[in-house]
C-alpha positions as a Markdown table, in Angstrom:
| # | Residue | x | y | z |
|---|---|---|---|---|
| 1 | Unk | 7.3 | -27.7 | -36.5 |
| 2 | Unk | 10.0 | -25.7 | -38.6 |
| 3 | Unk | 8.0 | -22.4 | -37.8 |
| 4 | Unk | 7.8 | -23.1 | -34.3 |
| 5 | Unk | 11.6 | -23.9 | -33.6 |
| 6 | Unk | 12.1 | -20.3 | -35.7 |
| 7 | Unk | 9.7 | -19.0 | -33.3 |
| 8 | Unk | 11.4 | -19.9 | -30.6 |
| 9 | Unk | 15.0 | -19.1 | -31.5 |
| 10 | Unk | 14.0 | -15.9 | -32.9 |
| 11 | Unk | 12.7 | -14.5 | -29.4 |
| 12 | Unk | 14.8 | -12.0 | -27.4 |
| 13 | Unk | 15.7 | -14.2 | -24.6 |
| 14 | Unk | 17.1 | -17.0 | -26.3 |
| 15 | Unk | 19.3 | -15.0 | -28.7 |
| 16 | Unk | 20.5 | -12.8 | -25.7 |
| 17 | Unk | 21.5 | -16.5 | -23.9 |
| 18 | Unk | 23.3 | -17.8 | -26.9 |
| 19 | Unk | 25.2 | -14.4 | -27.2 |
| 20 | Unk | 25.8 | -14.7 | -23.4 |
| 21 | Unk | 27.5 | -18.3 | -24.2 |
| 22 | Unk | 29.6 | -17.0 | -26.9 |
| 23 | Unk | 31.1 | -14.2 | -25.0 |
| 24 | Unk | 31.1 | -15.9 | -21.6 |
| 25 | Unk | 33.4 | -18.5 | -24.1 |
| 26 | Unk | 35.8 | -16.1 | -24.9 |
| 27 | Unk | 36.1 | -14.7 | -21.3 |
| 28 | Unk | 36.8 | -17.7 | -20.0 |
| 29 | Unk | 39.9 | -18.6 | -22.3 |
| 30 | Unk | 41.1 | -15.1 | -21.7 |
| 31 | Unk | 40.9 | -16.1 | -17.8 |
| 32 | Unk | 42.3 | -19.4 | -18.1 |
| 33 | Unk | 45.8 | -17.3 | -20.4 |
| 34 | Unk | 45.9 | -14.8 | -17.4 |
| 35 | Unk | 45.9 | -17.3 | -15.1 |
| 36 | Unk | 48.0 | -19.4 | -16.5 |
| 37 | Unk | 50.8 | -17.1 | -17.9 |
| 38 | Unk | 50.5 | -14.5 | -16.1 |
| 39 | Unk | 49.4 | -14.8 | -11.8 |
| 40 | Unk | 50.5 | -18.6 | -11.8 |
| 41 | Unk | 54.7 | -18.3 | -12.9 |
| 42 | Unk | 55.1 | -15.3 | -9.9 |
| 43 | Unk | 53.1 | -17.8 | -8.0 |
| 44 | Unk | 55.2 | -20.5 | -8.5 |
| 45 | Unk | 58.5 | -18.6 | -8.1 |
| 46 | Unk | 57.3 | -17.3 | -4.9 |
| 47 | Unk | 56.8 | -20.9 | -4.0 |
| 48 | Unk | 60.1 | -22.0 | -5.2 |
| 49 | Unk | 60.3 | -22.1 | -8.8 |
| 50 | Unk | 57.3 | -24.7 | -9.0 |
| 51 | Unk | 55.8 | -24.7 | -12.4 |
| 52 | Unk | 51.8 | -26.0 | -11.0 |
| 53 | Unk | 51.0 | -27.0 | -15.1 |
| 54 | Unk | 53.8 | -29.9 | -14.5 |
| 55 | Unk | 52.6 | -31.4 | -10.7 |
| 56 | Unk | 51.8 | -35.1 | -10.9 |
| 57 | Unk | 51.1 | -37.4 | -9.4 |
| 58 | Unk | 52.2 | -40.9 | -11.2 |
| 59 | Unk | 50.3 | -43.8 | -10.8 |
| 60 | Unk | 52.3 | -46.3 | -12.9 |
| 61 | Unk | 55.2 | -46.6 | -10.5 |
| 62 | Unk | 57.7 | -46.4 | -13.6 |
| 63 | Unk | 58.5 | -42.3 | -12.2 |
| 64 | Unk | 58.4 | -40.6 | -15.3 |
| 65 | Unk | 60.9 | -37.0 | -15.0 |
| 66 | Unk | 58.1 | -34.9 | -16.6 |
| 67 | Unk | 54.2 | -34.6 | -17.1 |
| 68 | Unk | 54.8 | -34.6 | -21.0 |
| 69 | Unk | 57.1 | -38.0 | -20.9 |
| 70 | Unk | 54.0 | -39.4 | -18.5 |
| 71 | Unk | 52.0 | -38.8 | -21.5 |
| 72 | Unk | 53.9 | -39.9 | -24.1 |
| 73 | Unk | 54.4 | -43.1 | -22.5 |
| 74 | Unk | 50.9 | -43.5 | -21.8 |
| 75 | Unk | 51.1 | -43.4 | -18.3 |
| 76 | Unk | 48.6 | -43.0 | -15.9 |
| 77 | Unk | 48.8 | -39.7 | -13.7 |
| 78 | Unk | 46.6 | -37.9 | -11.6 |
| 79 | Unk | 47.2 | -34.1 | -12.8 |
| 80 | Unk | 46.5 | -32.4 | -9.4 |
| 81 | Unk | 48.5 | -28.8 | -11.1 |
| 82 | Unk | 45.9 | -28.8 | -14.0 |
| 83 | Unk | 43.3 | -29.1 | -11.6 |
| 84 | Unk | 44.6 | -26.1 | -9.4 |
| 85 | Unk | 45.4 | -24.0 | -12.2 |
| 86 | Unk | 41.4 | -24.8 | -13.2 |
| 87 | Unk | 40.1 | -23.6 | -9.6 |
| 88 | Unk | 42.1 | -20.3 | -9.6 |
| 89 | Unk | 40.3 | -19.9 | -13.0 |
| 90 | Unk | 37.2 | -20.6 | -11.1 |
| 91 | Unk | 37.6 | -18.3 | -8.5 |
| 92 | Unk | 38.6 | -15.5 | -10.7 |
| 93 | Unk | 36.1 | -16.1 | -13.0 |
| 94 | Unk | 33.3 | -16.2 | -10.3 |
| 95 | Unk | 34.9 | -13.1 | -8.3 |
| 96 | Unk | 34.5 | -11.3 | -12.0 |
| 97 | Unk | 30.8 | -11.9 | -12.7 |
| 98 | Unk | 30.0 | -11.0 | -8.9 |
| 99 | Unk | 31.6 | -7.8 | -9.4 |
| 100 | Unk | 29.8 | -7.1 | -12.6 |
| 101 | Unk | 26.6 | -8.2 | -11.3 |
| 102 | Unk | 27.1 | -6.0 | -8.4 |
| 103 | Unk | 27.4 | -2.8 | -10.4 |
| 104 | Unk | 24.8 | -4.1 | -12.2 |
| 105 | Unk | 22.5 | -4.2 | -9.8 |
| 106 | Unk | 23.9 | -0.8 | -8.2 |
| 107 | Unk | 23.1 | 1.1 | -12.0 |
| 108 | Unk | 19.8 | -0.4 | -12.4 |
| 109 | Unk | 16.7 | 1.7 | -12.1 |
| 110 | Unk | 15.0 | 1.0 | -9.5 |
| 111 | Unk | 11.1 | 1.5 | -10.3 |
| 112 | Unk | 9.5 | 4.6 | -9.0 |
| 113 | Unk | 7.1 | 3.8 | -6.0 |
| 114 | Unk | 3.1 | 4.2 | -7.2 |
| 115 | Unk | 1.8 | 7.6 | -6.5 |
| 116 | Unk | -0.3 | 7.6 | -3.2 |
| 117 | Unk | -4.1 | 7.2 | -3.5 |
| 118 | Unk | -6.0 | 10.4 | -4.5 |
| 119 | Unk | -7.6 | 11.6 | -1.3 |
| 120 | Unk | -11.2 | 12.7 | -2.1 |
| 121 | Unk | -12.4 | 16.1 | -2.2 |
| 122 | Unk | -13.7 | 17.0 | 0.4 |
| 123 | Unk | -17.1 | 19.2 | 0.0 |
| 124 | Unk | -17.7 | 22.5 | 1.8 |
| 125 | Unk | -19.8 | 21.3 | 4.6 |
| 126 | Unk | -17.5 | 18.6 | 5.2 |
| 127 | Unk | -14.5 | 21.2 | 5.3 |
| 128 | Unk | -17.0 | 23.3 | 8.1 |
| 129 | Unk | -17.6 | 20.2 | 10.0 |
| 130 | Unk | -14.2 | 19.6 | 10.5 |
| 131 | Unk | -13.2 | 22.9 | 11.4 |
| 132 | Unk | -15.9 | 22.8 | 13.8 |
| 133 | Unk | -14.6 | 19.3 | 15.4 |
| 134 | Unk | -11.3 | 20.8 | 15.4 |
| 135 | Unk | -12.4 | 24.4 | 17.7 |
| 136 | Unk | -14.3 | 22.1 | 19.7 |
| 137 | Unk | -11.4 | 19.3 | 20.4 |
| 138 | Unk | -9.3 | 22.8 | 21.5 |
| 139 | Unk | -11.7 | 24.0 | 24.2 |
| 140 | Unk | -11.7 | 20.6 | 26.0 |
């Protein structure tokens, strides 16, 4: 059973996944920091000075001033900022890897087409009796 589990994540596709994972790990934390320090503060100023990591929504009633004293009280909120701040990771995320894929796909070798069937040689009399057919179509 040992050599068969080696077998298996030993083969090409599996290690080119798990290296997929890794990096696709590390791209997404590097999405999540430019979205969140970098497009979302402009954002937010352009919207007046809204900081979209603090929107809340409380659902204890006792109207915590911040997200961070909602926590540390313990009180229930429904983080609806988070949550956008996820989706525009998302979106940039997903607009990324369709743009990769489509250079991808515009670099990839395409497979050359399979020669055309050989014709057969024609023989000499065959060669005559088309010339033949040919003079004779022309007189008609």
């Amino acid at each position: 059973m040992l050599k068969e589990f080696k077998e298996f994540a030993m083969k090409g596709n599996v290690l080119d996944m798990a290296i997929g994972v890794i990096i696709g790990g590390a791209f997404g934390k590097i999405v999540s920091s430019l979205v969140s320090d970098v497009l979302m503060p402009p954002l937010g100023l352009l919207m007046g000075k809204v900081d979209f990591s603090s929107l809340f929504i409380d659902l204890s009633n006792t109207s915590p001033a911040s997200l961070a004293a909602a926590k540390a009280a313990g009180a229930p909120t429904l983080n609806y900022g988070v949550f956008l701040q996820s989706v525009f990771d998302f979106l940039i995320i997903a607009f990324v890897i369709f743009m990769l894929v489509k250079q991808v796909n515009r670099f990839k070798n395409e497979a050359p087409p399979p020669p055309p069937p050989a014709q057969p040689v024609a023989s000499n009399e065959e060669k005559l009796l088309t010339e033949i057919r040919d003079l004779l179509r022309g007189r008609q």
